[in-house]
C-alpha positions in Angstrom: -0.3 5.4 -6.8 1.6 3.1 -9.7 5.0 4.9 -8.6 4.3 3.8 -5.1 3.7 0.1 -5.7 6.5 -0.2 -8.2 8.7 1.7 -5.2 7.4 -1.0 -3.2 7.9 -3.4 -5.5 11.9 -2.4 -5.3 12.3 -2.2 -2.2 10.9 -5.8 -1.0 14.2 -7.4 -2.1 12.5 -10.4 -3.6 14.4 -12.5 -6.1 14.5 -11.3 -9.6 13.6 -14.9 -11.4 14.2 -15.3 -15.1 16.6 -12.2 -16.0 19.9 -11.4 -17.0 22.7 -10.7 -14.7 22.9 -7.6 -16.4 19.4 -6.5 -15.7 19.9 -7.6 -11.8 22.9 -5.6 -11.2 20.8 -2.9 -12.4 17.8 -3.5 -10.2 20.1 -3.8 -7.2 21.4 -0.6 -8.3 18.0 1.1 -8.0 17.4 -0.2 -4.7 20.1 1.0 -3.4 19.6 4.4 -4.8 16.1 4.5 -3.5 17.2 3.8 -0.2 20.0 6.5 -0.2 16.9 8.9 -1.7 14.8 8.3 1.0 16.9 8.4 3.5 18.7 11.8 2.6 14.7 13.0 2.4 14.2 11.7 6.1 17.5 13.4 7.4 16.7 17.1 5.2 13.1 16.6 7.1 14.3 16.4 10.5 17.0 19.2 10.2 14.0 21.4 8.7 11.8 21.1 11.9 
């Protein structure tokens, strides 16, 4: 349930407050990679069934 809500927690886009620009350009890094994760799951899924 914690890897769910830090998923989440990525994937809301808020504003990272009080961090390097270093450590931002790696969290929008992340996000992106989720999203390109999840959506290659979605696309494996519907070619299954």
């Amino acid at each position: 349930m914690e890897v769910i809500k830090k998923i989440l927690s990525y994937l809301t886009f808020k504003k990272d407050t009080g961090e390097g620009s270093f450590i931002k350009s790696m969290h929008i890094i992340n996000k992106i990679s989720i999203l390109m994760f999840l959506i290659a799951i979605i696309i494996m899924i519907i070619k299954i069934s």
